[in-house]
Backbone as CSV, one residue per row, in Angstrom:
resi,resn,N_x,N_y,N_z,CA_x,CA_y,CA_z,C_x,C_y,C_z
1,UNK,37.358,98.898,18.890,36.969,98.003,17.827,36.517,96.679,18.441
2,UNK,35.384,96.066,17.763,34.876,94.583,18.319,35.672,93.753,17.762
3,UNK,36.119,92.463,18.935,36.711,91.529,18.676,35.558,90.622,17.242
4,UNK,36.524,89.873,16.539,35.774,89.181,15.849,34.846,87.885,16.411
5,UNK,33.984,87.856,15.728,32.998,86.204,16.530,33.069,85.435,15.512
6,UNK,33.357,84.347,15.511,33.323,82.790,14.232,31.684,82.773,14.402
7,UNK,31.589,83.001,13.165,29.889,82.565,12.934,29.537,81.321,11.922
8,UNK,30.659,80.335,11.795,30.445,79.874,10.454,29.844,78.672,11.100
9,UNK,29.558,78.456,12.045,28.342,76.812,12.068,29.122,75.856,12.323
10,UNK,30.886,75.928,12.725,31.566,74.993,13.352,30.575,73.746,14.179
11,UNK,30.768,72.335,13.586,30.950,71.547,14.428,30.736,72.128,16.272
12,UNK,29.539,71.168,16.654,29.471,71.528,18.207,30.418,70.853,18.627
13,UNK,29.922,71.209,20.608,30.720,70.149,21.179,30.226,69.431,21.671
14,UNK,29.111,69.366,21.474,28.014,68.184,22.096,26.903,68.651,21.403
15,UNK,25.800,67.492,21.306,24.521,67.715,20.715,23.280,66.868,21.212
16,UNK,22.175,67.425,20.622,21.361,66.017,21.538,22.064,64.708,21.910
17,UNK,21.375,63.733,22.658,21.564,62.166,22.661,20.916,61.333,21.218
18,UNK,21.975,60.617,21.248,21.543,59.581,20.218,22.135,59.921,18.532
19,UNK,22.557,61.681,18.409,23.024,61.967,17.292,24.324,62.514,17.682
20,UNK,25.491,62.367,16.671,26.559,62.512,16.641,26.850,63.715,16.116
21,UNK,27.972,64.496,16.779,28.184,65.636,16.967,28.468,66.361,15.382
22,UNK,29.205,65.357,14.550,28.851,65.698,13.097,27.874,65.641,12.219
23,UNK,26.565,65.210,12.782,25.145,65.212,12.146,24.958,66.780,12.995
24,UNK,24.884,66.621,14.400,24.419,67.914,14.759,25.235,69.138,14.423
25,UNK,26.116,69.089,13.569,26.658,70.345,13.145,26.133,70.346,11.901
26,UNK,26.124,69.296,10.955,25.235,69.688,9.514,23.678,70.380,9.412
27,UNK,23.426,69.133,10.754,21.650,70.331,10.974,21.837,71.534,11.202
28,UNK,22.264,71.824,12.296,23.127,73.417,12.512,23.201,74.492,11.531
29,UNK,23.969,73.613,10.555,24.235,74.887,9.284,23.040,74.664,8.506
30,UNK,22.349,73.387,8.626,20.941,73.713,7.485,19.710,74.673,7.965
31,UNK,19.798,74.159,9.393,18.901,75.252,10.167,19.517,76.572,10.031
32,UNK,20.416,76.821,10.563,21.432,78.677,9.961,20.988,78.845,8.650
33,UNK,20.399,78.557,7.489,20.429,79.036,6.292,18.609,79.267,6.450
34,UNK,18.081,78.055,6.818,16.384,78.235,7.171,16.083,79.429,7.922
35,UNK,17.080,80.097,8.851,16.791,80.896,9.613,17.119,82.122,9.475
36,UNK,18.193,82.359,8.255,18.673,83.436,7.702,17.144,83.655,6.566
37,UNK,16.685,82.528,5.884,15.512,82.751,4.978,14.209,83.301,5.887
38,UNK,14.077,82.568,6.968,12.673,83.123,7.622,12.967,84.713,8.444
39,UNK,14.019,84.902,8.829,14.421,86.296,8.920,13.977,87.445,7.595
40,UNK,15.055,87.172,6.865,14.905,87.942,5.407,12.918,88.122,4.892
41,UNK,12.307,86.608,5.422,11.100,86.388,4.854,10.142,87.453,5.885
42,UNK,10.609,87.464,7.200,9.473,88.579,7.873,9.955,90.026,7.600
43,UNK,11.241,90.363,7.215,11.368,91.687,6.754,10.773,91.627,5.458
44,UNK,10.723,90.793,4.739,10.329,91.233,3.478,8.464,92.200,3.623
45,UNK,7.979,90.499,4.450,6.253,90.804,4.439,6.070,91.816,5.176
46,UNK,6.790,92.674,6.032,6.713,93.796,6.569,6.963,95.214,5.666
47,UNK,7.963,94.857,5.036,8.059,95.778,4.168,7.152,95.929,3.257
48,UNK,6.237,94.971,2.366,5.572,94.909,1.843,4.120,95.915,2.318
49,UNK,4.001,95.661,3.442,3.320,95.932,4.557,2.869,96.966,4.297
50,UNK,4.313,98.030,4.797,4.351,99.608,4.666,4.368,100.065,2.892
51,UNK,4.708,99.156,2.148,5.009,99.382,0.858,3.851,99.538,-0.062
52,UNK,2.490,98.700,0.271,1.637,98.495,-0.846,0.673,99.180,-0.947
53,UNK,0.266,99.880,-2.172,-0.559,100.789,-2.495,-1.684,100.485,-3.338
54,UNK,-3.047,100.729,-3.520,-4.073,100.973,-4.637,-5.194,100.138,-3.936
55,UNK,-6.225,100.047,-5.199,-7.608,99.552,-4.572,-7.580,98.406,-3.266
56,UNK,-6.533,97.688,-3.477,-6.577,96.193,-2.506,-5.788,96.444,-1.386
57,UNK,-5.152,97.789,-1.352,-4.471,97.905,0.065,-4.445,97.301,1.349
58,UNK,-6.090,97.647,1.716,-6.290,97.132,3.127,-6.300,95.853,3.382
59,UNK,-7.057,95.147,2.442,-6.779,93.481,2.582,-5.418,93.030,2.430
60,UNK,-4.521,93.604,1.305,-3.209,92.949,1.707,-2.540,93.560,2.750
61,UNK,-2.553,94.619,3.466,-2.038,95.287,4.126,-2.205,94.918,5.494
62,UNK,-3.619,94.061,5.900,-4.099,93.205,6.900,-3.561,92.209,6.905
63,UNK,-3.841,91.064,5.934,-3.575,89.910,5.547,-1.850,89.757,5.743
64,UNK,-0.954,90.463,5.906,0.489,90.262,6.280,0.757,90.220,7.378
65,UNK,0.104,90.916,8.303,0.555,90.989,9.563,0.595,89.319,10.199
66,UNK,-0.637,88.722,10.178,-0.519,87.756,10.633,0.484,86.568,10.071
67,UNK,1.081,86.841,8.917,2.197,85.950,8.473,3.505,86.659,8.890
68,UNK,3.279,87.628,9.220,4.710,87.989,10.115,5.348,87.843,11.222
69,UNK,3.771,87.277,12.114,4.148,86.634,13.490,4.231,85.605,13.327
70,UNK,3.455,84.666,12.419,3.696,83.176,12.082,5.432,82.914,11.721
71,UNK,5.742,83.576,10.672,6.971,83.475,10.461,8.210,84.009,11.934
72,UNK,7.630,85.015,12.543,8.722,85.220,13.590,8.624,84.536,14.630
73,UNK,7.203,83.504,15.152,7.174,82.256,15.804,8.436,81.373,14.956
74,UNK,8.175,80.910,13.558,8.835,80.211,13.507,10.244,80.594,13.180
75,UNK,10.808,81.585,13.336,12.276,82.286,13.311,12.593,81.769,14.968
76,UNK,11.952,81.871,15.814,11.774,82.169,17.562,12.248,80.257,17.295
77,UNK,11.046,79.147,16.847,11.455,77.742,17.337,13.144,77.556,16.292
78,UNK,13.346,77.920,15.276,14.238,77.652,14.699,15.747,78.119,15.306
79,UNK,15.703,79.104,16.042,16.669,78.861,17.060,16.745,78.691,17.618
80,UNK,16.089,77.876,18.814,15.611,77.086,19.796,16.412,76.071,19.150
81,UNK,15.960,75.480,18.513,16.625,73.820,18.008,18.100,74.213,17.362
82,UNK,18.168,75.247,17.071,19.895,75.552,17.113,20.347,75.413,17.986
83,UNK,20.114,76.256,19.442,20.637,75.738,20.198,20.563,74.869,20.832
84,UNK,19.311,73.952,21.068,19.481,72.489,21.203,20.045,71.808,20.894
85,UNK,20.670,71.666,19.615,21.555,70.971,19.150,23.087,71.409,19.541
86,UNK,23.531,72.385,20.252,24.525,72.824,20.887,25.323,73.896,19.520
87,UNK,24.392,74.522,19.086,24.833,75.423,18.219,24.615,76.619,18.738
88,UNK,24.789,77.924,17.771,24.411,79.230,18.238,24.123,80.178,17.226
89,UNK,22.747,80.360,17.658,21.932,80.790,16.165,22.494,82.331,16.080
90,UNK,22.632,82.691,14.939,23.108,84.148,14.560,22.109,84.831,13.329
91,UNK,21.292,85.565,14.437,20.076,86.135,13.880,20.594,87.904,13.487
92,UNK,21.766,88.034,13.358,22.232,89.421,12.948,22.089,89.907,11.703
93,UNK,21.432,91.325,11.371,21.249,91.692,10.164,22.805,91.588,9.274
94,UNK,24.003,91.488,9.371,25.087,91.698,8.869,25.479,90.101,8.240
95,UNK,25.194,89.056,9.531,25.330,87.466,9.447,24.356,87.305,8.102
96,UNK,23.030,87.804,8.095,22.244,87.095,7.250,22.489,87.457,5.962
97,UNK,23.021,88.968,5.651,22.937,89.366,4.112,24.461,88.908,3.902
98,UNK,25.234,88.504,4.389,27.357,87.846,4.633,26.468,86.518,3.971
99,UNK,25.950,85.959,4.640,25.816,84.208,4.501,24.492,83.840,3.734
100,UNK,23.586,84.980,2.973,22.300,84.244,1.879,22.805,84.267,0.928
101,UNK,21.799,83.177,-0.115,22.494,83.176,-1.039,21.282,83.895,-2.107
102,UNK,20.614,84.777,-2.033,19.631,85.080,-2.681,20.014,87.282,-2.312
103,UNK,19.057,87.725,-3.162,19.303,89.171,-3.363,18.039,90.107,-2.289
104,UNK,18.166,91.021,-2.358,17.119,91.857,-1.183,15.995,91.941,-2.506
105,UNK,14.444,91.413,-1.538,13.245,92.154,-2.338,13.726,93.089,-3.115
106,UNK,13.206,93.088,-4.530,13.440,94.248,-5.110,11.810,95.610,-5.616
107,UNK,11.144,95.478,-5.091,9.806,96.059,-5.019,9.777,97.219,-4.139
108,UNK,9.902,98.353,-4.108,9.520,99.515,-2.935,7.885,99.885,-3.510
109,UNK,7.641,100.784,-3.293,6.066,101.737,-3.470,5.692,101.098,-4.066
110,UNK,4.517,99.947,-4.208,3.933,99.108,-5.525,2.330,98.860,-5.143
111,UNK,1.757,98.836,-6.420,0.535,98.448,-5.947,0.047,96.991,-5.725
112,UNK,-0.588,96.563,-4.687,-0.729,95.535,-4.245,-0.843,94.257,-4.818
113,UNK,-1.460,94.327,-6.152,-1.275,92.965,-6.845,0.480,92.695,-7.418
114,UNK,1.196,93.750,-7.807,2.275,93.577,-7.925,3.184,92.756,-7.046
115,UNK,2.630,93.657,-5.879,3.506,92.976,-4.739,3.391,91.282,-4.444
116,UNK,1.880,91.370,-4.563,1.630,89.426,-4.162,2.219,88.965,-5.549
117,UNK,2.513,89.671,-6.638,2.584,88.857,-7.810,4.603,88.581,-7.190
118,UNK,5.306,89.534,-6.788,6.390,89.197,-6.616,6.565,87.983,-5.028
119,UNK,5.495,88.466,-4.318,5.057,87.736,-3.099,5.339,86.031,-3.156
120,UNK,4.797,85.896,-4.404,4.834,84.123,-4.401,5.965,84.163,-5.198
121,UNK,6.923,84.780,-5.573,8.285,84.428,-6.059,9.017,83.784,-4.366
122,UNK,8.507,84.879,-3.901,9.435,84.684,-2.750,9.233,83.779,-1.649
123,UNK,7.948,83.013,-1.557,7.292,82.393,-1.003,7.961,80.984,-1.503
124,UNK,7.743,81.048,-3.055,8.462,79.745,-4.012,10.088,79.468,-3.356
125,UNK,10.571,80.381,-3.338,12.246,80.163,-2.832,12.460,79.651,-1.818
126,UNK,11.488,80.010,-0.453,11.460,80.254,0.775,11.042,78.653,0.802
127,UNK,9.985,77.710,0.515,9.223,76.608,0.604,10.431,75.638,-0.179
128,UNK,10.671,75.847,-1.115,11.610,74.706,-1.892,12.858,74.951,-1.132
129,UNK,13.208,75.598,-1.135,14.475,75.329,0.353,14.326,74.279,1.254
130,UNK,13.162,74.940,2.816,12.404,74.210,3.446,12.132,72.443,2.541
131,UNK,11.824,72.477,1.698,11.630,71.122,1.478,12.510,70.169,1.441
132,UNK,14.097,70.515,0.881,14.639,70.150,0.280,15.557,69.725,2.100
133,UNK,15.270,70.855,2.593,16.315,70.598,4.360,15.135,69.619,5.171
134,UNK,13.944,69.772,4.575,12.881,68.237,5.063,13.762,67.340,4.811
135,UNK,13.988,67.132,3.533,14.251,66.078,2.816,16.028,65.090,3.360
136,UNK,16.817,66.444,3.933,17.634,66.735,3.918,18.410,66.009,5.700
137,UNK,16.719,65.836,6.026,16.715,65.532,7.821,16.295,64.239,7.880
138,UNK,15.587,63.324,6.908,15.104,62.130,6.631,15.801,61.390,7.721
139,UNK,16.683,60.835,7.552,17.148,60.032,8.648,18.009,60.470,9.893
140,UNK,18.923,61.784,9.651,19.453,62.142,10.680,18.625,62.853,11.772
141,UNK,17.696,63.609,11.793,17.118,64.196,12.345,15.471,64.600,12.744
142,UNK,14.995,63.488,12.725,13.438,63.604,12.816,12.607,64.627,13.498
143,UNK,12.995,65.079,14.392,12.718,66.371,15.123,12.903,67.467,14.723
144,UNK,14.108,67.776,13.833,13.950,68.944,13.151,13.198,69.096,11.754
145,UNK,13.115,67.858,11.662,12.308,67.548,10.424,10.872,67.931,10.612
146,UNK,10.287,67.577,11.898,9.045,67.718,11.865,8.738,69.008,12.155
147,UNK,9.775,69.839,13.002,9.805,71.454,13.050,9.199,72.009,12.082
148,UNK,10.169,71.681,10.835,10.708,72.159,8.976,9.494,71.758,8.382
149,UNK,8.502,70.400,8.751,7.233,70.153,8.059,6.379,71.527,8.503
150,UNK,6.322,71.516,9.874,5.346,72.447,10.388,5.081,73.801,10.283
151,UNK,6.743,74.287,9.800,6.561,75.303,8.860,5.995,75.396,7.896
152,UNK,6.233,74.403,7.075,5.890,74.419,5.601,4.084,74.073,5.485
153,UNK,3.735,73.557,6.520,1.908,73.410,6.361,1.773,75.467,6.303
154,UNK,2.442,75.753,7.049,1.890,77.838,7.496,2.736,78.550,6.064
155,UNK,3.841,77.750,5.591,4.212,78.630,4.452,3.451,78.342,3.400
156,UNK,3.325,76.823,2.846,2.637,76.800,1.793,1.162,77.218,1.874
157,UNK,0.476,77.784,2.690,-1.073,78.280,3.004,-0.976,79.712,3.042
158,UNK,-0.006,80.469,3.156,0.376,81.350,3.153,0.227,81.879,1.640
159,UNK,0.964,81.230,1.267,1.519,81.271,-0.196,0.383,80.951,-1.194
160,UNK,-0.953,80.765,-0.570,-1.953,79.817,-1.089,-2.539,81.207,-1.120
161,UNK,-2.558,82.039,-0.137,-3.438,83.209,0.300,-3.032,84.667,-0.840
162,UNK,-1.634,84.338,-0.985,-1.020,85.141,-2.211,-1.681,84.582,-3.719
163,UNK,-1.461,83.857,-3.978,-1.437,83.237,-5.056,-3.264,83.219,-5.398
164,UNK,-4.058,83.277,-4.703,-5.660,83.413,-4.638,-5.330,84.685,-5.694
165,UNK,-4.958,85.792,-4.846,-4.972,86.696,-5.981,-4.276,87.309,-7.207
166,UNK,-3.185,86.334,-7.629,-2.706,86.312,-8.873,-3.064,85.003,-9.911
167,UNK,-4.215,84.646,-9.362,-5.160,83.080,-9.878,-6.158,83.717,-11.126
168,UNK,-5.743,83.130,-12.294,-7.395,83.477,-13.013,-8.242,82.667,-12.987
169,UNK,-9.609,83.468,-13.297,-10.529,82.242,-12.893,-10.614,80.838,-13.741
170,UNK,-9.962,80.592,-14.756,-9.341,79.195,-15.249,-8.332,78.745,-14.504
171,UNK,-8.184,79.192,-13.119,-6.864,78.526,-12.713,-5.352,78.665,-13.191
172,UNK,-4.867,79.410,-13.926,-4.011,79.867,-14.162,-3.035,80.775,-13.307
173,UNK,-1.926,80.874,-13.070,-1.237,81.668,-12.122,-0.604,82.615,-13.604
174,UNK,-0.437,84.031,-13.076,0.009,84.654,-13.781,2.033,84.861,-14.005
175,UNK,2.038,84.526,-13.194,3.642,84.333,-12.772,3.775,83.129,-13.276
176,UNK,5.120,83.291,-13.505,6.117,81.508,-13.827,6.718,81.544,-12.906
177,UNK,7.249,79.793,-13.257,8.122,79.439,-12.178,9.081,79.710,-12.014
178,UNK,9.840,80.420,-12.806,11.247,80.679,-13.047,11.199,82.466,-13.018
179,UNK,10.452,82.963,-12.775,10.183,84.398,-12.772,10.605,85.147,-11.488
180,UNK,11.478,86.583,-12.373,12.427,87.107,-11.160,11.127,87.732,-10.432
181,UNK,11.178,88.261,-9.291,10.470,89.117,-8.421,9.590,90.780,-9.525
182,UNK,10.518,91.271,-10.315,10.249,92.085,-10.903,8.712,91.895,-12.004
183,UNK,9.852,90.311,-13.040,8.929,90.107,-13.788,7.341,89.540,-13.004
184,UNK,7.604,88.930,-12.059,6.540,88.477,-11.551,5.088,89.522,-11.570
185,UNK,6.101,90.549,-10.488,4.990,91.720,-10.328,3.925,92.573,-11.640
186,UNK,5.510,92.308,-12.415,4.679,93.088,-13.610,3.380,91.949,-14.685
187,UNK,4.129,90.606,-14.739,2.941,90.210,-15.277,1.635,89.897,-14.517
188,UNK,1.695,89.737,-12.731,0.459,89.877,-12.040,-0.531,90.837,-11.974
189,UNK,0.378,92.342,-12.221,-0.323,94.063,-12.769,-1.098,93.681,-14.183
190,UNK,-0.786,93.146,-15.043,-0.832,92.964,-16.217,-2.466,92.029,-16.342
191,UNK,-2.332,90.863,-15.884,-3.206,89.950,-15.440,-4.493,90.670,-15.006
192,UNK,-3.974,91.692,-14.105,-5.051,92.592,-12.817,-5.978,93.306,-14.347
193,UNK,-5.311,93.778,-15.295,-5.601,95.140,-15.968,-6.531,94.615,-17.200
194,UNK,-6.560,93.057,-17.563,-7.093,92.618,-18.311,-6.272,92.356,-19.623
195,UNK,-4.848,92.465,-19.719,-4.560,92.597,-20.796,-3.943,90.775,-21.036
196,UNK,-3.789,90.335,-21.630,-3.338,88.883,-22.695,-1.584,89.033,-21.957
């Protein structure tokens, strides 16, 4: 049997210069939750990947790959600055679904507008997080802050690239803001089919 490992984001024992070892443990755990989301976020667009079916296949089916390395670049710097800060990033499938606070994609076999229609649900969760741990670094941490911006220029463009095709041509998004993954998909199908 494996000994147990403390994964909970304890306080380091040292951290950069200039910040105190209890700032660098709060970044720590804000970065651990950013990094449990950009994890969860490249399995998702992968799954999607293998998942999406009908006329628009190939373009969305293209169009992911390259946000899957973007996102696993930025999974790759986000624990980097974990452990810079004298933490220890825990990129384990068991750590991440123990410690999110959100549910697994719920979409298997779907046709492709569905999927982007649930796509920018998840994109929405993923970015307002990120903003909020911007927001969150204001004075303690400028460096991880500017990390957390630099994500968010590749997520929100990302999310720009989804959202193109659940756009009507009045500009309208077919999804709400408050819309689960499910409903999303179905009113973006809906949108696709011409119906009100």
């Amino acid at each position: 049997m494996a000994a147990h490992v403390s994964t909970n984001g304890s306080q380091p024992s040292y951290t950069v210069p200039g910040m105190s070892t209890a700032d660098g443990g709060s970044v720590i755990q804000l970065l651990r939750m950013r990094l449990h989301a950009l994890n969860d976020l490249a399995l998702t667009l992968k799954h999607v990947h293998w998942n999406v079916i009908g006329p628009h296949f190939i373009a969305v089916h293209e169009m992911l790959d390259p946000q899957v390395e973007a996102v696993r670049e930025m999974i790759d710097n986000t624990a980097e600055r974990i452990s810079t800060l004298g933490g220890s990033p825990w990129g384990t499938p068991g750590v991440l679904v123990a410690e999110r606070t959100w549910g697994d994609y719920t979409l298997g076999r779907a046709e492709a507008i569905e999927h982007l229609g649930a796509l920018d649900v998840v994109y929405t969760g993923v970015i307002e997080d990120h903003r909020k741990a911007v927001q969150a670094t204001d004075s303690s941490d400028p460096v991880t802050q500017d990390l957390l911006i630099e994500h968010l220029r590749k997520l929100e463009l990302f999310q720009w690239f989804v959202r193109a095709h659940i756009e009507s041509s009045g500009g309208k998004l077919s999804t709400a803001p408050n819309d689960s993954e499910s409903a999303a998909a179905e009113k973006a199908a809906t949108q696709a089919r011409g119906k009100p």
